[in-house]
C-alpha positions in Angstrom: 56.0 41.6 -39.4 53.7 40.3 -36.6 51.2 39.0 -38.9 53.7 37.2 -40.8 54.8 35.5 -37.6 51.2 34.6 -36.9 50.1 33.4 -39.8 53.3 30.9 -40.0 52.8 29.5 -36.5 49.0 29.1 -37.3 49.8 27.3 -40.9 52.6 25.5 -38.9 50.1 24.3 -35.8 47.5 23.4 -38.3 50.2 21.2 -40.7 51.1 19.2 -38.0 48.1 18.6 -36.1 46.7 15.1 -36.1 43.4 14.3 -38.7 40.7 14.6 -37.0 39.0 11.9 -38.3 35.9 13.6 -39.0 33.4 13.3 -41.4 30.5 15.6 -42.5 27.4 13.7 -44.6 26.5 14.7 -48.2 23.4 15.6 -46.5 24.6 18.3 -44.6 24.7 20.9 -46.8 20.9 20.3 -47.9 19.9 20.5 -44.2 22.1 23.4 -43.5 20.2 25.0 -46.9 17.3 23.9 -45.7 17.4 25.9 -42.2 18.7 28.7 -43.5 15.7 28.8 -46.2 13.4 27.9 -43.9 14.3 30.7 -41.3 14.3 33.6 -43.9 10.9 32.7 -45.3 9.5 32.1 -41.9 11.2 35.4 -40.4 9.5 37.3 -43.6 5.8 35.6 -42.6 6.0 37.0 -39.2 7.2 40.1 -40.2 4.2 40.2 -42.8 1.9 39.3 -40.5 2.8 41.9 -38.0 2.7 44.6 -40.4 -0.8 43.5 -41.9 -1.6 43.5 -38.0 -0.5 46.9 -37.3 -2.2 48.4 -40.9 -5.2 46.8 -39.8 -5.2 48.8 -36.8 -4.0 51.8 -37.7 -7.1 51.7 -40.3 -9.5 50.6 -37.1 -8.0 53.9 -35.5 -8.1 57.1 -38.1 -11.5 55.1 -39.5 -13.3 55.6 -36.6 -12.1 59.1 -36.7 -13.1 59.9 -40.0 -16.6 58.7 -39.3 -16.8 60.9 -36.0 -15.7 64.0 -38.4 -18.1 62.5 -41.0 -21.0 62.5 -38.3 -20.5 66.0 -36.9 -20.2 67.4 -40.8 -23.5 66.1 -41.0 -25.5 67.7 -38.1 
């Protein structure tokens, strides 16, 4: 019942409102796309980069390892 109520006064304030004179470009929308594309493939390069970062030392770590058990296997 409530949200019957609400939605009438909001369809009601919104049918009676002034225009608003406003007025998007047809360019929007590309630029809009444009960001949106632009952050996804930039927020997947740094997240690539910071895993190739963290592999790479992760490797430098347990390699050096292995060559210290590699050493005393050795002697």
């Amino acid at each position: 019942m409530f949200l019957d109520v609400a939605t009438n006064l909001v369809h009601l304030y919104f049918g009676i409102s002034p225009s608003a004179l406003a007025y998007l470009d047809p360019g929007t929308g590309s630029i809009i796309f444009q960001l949106l594309l632009g952050s996804v493939v930039g927020g997947i390069f740094f997240i690539t980069s910071k895993y190739e970062l963290l592999k790479a030392k992760f490797k430098q770590l347990l390699g050096n390892e292995r060559k210290k058990d590699q050493h005393s296997d050795d002697e």
